[in-house]
CHARMM internal coordinates of N, CA and C (Angstrom, degrees):
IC EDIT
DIST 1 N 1 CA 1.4472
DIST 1 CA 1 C 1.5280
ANGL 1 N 1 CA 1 C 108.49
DIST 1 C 2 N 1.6085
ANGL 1 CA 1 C 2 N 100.34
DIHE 1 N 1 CA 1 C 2 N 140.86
DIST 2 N 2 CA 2.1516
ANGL 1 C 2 N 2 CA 89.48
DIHE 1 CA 1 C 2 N 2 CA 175.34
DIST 2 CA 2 C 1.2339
ANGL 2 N 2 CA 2 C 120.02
DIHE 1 C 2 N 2 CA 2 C -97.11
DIST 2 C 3 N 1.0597
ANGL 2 CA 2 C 3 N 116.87
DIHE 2 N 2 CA 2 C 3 N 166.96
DIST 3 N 3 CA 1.0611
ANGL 2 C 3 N 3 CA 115.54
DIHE 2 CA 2 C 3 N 3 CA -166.17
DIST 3 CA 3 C 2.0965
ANGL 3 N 3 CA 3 C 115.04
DIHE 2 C 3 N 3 CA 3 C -114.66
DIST 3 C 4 N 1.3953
ANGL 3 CA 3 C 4 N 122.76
DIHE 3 N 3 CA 3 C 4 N 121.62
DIST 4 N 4 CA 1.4925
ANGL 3 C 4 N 4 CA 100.49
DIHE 3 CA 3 C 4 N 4 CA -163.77
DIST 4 CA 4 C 1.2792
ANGL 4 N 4 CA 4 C 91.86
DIHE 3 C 4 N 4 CA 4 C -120.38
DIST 4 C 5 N 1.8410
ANGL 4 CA 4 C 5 N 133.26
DIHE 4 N 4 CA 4 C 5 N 160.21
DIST 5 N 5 CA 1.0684
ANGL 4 C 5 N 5 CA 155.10
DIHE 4 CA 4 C 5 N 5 CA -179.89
DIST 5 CA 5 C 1.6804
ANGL 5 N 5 CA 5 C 111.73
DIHE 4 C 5 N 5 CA 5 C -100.11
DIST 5 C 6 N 1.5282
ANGL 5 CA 5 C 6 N 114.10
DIHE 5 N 5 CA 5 C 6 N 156.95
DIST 6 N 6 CA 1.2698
ANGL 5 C 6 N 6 CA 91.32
DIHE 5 CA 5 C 6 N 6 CA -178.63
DIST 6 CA 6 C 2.1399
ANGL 6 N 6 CA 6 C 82.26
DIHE 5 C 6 N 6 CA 6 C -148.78
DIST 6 C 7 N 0.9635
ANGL 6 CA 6 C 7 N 118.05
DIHE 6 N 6 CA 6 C 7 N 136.23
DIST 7 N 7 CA 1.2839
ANGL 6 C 7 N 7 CA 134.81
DIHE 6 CA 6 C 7 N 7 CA -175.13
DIST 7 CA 7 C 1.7791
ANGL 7 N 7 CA 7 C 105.82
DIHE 6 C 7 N 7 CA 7 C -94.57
DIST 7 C 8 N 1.0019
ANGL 7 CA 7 C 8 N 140.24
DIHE 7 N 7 CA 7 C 8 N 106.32
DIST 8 N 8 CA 1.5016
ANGL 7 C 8 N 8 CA 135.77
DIHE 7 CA 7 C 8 N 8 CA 166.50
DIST 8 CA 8 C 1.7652
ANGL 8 N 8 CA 8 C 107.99
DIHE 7 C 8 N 8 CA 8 C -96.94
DIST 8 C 9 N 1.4521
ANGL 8 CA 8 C 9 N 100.37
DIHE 8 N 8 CA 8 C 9 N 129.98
DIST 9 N 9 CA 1.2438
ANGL 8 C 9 N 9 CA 110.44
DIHE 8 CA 8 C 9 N 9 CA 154.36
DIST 9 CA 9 C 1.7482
ANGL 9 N 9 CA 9 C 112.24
DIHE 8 C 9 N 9 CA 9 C -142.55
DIST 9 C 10 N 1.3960
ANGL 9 CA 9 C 10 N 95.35
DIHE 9 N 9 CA 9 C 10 N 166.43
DIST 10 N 10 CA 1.3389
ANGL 9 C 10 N 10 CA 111.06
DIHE 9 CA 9 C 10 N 10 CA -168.60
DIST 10 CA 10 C 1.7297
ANGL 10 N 10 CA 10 C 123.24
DIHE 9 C 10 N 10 CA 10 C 132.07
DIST 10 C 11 N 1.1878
ANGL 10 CA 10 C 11 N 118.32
DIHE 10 N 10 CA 10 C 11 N 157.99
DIST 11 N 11 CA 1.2956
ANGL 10 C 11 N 11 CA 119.09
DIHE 10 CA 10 C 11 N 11 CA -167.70
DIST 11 CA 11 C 1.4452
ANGL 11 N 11 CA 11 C 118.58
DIHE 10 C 11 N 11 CA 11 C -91.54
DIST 11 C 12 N 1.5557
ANGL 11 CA 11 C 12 N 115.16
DIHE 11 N 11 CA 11 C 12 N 168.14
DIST 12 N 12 CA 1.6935
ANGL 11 C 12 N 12 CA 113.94
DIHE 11 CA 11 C 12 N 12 CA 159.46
DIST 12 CA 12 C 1.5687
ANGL 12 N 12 CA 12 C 94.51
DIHE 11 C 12 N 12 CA 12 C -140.48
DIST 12 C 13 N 1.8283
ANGL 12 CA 12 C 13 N 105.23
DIHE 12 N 12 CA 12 C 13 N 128.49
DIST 13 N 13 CA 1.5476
ANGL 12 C 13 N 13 CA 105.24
DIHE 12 CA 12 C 13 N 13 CA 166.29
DIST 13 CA 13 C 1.2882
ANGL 13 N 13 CA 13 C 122.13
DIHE 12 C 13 N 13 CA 13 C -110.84
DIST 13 C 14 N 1.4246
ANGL 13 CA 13 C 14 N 134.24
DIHE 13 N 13 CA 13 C 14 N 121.96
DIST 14 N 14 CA 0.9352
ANGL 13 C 14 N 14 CA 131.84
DIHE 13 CA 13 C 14 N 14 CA -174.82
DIST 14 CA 14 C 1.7351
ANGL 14 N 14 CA 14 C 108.35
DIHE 13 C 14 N 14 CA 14 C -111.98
DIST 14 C 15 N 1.3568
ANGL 14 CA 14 C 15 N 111.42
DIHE 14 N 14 CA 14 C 15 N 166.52
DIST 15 N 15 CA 1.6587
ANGL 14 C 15 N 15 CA 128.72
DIHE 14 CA 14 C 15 N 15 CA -148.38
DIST 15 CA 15 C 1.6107
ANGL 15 N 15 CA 15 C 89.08
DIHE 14 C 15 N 15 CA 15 C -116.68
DIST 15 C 16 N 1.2087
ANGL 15 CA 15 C 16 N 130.04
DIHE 15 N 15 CA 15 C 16 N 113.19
DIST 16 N 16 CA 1.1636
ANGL 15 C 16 N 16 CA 151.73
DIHE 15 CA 15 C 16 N 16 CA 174.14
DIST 16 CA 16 C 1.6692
ANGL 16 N 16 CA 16 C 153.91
DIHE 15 C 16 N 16 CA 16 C -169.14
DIST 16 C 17 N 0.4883
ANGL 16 CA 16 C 17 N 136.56
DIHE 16 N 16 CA 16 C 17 N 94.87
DIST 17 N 17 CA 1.6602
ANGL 16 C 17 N 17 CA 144.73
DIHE 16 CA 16 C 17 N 17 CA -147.07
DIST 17 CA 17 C 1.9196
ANGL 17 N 17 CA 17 C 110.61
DIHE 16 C 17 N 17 CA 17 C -52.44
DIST 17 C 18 N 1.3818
ANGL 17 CA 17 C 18 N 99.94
DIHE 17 N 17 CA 17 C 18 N -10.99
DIST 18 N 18 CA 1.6903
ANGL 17 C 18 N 18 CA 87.84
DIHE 17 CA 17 C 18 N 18 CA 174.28
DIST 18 CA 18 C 1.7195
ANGL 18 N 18 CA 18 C 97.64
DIHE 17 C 18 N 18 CA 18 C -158.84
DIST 18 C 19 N 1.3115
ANGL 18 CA 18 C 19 N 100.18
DIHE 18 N 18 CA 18 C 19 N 141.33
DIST 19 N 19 CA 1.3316
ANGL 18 C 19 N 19 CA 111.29
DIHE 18 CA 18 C 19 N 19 CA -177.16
DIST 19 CA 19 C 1.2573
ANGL 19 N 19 CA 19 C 130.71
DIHE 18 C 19 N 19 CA 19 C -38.87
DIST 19 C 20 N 1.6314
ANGL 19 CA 19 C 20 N 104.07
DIHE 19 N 19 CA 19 C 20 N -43.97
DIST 20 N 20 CA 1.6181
ANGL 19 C 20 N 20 CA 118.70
DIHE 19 CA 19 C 20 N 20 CA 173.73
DIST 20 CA 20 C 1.7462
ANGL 20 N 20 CA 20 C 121.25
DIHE 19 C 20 N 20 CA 20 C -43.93
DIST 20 C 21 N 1.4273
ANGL 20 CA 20 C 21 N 73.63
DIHE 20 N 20 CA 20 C 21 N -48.73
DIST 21 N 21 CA 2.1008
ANGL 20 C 21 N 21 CA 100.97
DIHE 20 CA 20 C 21 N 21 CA 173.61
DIST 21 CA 21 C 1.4238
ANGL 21 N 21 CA 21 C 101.87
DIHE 20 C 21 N 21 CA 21 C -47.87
DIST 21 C 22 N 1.3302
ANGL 21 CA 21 C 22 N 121.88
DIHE 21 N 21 CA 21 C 22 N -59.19
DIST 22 N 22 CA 1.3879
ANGL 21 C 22 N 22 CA 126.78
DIHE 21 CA 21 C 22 N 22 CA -167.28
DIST 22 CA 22 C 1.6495
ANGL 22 N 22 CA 22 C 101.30
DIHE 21 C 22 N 22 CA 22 C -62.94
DIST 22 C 23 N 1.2511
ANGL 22 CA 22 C 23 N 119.62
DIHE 22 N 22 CA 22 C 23 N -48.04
DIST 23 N 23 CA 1.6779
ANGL 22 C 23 N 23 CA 121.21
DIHE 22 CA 22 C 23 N 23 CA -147.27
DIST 23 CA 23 C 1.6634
ANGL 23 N 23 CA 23 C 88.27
DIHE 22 C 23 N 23 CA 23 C -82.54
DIST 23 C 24 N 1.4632
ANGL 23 CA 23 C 24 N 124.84
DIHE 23 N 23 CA 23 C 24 N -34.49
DIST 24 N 24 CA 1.2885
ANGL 23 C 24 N 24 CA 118.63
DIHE 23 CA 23 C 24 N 24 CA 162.15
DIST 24 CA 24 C 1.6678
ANGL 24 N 24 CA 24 C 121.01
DIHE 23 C 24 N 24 CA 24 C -63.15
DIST 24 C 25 N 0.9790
ANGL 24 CA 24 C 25 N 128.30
DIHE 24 N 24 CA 24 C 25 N -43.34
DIST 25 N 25 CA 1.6237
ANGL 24 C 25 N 25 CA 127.87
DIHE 24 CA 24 C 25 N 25 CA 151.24
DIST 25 CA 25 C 1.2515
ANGL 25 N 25 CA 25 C 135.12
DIHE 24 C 25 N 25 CA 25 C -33.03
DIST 25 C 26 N 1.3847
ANGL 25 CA 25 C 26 N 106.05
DIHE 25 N 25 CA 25 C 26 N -46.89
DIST 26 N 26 CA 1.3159
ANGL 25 C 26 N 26 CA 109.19
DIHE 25 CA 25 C 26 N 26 CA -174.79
DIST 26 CA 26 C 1.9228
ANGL 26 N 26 CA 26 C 103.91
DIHE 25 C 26 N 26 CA 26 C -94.31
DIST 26 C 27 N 1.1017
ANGL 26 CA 26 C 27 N 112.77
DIHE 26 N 26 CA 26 C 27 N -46.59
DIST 27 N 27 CA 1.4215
ANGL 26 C 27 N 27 CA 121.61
DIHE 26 CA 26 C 27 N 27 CA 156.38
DIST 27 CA 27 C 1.8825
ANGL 27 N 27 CA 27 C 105.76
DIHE 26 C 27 N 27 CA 27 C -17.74
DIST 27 C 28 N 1.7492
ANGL 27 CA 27 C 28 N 117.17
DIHE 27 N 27 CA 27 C 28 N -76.02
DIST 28 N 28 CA 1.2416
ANGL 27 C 28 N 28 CA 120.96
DIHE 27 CA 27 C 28 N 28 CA 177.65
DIST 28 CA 28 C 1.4507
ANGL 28 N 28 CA 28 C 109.44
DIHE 27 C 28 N 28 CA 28 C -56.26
DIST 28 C 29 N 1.4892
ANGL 28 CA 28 C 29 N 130.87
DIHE 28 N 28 CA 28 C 29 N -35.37
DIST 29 N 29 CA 1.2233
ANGL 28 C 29 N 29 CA 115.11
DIHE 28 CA 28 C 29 N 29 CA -170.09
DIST 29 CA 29 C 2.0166
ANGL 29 N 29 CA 29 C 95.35
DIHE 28 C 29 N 29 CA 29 C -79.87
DIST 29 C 30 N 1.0446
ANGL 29 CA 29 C 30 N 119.85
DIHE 29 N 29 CA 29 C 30 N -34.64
DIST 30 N 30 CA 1.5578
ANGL 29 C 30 N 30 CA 106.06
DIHE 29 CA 29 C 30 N 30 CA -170.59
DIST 30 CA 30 C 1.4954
ANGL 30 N 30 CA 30 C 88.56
DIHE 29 C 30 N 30 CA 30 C -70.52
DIST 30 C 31 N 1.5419
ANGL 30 CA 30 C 31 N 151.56
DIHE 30 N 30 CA 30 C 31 N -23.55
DIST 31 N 31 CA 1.5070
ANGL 30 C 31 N 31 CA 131.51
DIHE 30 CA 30 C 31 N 31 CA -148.04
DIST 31 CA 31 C 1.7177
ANGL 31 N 31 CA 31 C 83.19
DIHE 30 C 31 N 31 CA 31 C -79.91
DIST 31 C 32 N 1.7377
ANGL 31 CA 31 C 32 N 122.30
DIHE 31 N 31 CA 31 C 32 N -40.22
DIST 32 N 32 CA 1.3243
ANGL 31 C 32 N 32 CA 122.32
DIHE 31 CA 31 C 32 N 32 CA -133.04
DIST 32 CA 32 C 1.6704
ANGL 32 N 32 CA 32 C 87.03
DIHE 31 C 32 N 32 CA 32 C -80.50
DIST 32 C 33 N 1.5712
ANGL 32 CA 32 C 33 N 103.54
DIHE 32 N 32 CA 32 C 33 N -29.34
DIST 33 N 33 CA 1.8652
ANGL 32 C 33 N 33 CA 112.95
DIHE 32 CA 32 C 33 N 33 CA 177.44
DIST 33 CA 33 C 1.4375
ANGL 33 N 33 CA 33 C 109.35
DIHE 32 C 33 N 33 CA 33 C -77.00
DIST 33 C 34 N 0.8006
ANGL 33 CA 33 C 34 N 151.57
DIHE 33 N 33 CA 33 C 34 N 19.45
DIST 34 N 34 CA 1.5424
ANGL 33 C 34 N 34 CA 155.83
DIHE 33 CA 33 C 34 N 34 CA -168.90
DIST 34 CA 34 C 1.5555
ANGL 34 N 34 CA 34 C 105.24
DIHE 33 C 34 N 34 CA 34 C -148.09
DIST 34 C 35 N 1.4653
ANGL 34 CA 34 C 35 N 121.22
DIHE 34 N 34 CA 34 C 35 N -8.19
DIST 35 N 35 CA 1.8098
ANGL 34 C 35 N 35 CA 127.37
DIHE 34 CA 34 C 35 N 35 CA 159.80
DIST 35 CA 35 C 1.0889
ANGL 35 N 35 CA 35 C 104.13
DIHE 34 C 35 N 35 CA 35 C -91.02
DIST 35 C 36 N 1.4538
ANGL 35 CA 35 C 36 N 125.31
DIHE 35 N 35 CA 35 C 36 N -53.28
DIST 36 N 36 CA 1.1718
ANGL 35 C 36 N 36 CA 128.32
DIHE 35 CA 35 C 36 N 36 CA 176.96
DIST 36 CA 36 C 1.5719
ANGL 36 N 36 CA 36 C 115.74
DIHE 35 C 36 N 36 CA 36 C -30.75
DIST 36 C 37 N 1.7296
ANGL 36 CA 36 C 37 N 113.04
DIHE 36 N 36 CA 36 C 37 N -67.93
DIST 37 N 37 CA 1.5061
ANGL 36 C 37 N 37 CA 147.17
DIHE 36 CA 36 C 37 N 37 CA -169.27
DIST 37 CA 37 C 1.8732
ANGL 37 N 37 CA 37 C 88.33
DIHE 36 C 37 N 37 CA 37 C -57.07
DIST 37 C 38 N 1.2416
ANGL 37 CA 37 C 38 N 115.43
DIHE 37 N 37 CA 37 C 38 N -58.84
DIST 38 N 38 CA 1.6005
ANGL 37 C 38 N 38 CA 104.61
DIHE 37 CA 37 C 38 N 38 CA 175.38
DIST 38 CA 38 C 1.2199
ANGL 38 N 38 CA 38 C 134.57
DIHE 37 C 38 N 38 CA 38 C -63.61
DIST 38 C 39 N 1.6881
ANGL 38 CA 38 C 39 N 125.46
DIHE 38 N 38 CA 38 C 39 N -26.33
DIST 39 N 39 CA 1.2457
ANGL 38 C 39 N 39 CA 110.00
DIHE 38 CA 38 C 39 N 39 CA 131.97
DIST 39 CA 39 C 1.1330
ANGL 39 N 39 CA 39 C 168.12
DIHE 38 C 39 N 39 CA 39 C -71.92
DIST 39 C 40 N 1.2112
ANGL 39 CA 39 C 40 N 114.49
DIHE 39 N 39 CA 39 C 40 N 36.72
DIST 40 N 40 CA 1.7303
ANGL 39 C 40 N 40 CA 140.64
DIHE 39 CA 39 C 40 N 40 CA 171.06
DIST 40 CA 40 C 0.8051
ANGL 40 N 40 CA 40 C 89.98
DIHE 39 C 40 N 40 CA 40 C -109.91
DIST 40 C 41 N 1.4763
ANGL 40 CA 40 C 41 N 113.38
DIHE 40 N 40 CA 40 C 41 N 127.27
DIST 41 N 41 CA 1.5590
ANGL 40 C 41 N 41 CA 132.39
DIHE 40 CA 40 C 41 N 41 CA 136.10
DIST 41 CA 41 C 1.1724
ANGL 41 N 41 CA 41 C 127.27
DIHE 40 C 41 N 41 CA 41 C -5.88
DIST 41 C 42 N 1.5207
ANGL 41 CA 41 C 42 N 109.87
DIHE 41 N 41 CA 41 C 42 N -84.90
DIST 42 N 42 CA 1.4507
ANGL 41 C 42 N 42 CA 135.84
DIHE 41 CA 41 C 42 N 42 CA -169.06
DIST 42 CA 42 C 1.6628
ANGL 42 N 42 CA 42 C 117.45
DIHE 41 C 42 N 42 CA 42 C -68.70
DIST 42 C 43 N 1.5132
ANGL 42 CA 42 C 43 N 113.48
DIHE 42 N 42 CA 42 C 43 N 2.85
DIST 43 N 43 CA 1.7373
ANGL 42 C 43 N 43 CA 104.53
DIHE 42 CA 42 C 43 N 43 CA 171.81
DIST 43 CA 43 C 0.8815
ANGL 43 N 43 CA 43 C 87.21
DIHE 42 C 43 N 43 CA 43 C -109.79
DIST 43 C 44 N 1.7452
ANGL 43 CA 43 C 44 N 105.60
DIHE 43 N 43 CA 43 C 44 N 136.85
DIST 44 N 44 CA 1.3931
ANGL 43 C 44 N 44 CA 119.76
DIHE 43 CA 43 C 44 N 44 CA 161.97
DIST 44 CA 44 C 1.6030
ANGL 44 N 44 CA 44 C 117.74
DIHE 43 C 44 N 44 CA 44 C -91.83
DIST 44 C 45 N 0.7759
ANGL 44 CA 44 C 45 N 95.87
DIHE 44 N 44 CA 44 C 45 N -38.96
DIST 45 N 45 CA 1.6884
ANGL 44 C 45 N 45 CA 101.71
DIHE 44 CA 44 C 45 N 45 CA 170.53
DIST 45 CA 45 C 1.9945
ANGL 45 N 45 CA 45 C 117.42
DIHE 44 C 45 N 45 CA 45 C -157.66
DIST 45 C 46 N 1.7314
ANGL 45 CA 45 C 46 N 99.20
DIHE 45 N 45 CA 45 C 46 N 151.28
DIST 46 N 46 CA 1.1534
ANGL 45 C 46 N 46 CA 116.74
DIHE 45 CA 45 C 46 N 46 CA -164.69
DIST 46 CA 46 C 1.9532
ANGL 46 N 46 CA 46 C 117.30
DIHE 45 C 46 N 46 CA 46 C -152.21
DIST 46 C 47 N 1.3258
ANGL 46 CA 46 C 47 N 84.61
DIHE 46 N 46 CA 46 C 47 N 129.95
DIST 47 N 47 CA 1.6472
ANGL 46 C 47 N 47 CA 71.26
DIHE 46 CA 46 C 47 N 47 CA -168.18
DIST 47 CA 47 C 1.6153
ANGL 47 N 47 CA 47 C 98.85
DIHE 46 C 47 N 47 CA 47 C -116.95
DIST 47 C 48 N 1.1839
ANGL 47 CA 47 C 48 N 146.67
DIHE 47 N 47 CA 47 C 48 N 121.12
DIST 48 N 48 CA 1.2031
ANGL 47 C 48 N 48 CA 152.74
DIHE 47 CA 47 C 48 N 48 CA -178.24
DIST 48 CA 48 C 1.5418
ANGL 48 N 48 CA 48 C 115.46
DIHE 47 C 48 N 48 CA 48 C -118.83
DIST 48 C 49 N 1.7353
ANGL 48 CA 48 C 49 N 141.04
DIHE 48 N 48 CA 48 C 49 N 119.47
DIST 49 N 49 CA 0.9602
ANGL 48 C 49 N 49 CA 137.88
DIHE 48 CA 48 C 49 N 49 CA -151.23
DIST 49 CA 49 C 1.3078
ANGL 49 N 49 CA 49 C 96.89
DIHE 48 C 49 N 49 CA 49 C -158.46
DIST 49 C 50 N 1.3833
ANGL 49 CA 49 C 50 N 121.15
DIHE 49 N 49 CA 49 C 50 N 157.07
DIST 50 N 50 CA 1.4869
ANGL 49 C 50 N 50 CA 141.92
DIHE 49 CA 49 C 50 N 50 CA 141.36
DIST 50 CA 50 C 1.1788
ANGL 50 N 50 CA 50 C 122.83
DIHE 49 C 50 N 50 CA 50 C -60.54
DIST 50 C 51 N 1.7988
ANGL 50 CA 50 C 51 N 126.66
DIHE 50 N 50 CA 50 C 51 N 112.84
DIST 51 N 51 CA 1.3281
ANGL 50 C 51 N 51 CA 105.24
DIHE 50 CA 50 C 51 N 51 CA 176.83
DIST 51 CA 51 C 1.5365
ANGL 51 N 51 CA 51 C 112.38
DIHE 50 C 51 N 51 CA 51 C -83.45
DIST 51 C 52 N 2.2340
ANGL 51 CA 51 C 52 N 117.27
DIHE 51 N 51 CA 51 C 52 N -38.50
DIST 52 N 52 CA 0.3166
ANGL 51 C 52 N 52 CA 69.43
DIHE 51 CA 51 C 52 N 52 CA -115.14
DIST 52 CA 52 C 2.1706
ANGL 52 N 52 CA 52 C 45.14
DIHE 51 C 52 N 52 CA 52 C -159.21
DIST 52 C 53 N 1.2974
ANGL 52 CA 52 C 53 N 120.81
DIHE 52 N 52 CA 52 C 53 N 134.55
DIST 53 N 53 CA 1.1075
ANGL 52 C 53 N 53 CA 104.20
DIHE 52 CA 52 C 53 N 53 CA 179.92
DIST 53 CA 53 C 1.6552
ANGL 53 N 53 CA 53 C 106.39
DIHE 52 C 53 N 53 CA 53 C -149.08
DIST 53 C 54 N 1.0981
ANGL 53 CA 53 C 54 N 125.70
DIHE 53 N 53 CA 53 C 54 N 121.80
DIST 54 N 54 CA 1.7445
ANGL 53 C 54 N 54 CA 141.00
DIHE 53 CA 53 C 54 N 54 CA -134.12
DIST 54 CA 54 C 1.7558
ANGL 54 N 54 CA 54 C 99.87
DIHE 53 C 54 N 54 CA 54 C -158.78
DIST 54 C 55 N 1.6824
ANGL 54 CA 54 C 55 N 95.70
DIHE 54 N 54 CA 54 C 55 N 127.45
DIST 55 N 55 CA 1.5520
ANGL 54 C 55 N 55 CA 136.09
DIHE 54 CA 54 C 55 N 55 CA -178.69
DIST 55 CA 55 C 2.2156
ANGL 55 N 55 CA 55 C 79.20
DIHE 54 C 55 N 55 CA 55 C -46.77
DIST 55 C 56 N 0.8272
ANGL 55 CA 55 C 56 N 123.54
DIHE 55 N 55 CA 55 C 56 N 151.51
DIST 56 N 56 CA 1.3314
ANGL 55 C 56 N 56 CA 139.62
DIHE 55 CA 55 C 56 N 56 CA 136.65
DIST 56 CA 56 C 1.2667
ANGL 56 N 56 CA 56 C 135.12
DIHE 55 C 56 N 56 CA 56 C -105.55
DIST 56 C 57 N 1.2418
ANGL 56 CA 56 C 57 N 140.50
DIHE 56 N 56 CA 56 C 57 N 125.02
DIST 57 N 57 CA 1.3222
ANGL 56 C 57 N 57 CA 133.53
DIHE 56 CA 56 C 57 N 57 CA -149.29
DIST 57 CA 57 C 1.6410
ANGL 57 N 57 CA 57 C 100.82
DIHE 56 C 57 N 57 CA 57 C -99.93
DIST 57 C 58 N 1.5126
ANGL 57 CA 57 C 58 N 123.24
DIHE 57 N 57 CA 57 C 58 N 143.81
DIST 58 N 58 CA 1.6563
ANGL 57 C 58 N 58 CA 117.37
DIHE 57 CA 57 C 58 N 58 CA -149.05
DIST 58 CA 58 C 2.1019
ANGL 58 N 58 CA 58 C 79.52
DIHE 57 C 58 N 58 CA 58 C -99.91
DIST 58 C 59 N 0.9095
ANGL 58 CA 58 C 59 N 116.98
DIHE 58 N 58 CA 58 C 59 N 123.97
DIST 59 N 59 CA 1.2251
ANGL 58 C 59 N 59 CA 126.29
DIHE 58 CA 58 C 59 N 59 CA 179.78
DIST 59 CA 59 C 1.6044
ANGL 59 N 59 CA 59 C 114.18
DIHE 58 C 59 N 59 CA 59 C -107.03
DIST 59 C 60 N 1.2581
ANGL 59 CA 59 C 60 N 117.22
DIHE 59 N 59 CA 59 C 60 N -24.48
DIST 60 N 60 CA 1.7603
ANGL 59 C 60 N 60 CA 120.63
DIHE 59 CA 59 C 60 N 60 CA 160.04
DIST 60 CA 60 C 1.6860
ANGL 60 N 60 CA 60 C 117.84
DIHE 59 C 60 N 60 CA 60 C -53.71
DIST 60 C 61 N 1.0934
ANGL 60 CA 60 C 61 N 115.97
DIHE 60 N 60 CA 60 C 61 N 148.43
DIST 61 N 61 CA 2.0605
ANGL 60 C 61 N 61 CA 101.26
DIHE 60 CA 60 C 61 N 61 CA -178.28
DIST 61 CA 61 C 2.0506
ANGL 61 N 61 CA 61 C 80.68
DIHE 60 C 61 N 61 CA 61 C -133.58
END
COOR INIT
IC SEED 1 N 1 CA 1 C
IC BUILD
C-alpha cells in the first residue's frame, strides 16, 4: 500500500484580549484536530503544531 503526505498551511484568528487566551484557544482547537486525525483508521501518523502566534493589528474603523 502507498503511502501519501499532506502539508497544511494557513491560519486561525481568534478574538481575545490577551495572548495567553489565544495560545490556549488555539492549543484546544488543534487538541480537538489531532482527536479528530486519530480517529481514522487510515492515518498513521500526523504532526500538527503552532509555529507561530502574533498580535494582529484591527484594521476595520
Amino acid at each position: 500500500m502507498k503511502r501519501f503526505s499532506a502539508t497544511l498551511t494557513g491560519t486561525i484568528a481568534v478574538d481575545t484580549d490577551l495572548q495567553c487566551d489565544a495560545e490556549v484557544l488555539i492549543e484546544n482547537i488543534l487538541r480537538d484536530v489531532r482527536s479528530q486525525l486519530a480517529e481514522r483508521g487510515s492515518i498513521k501518523d500526523s504532526s500538527i503544531s503552532v509555529s507561530t502566534i502574533e498580535e494582529v493589528t484591527n484594521t476595520k474603523q
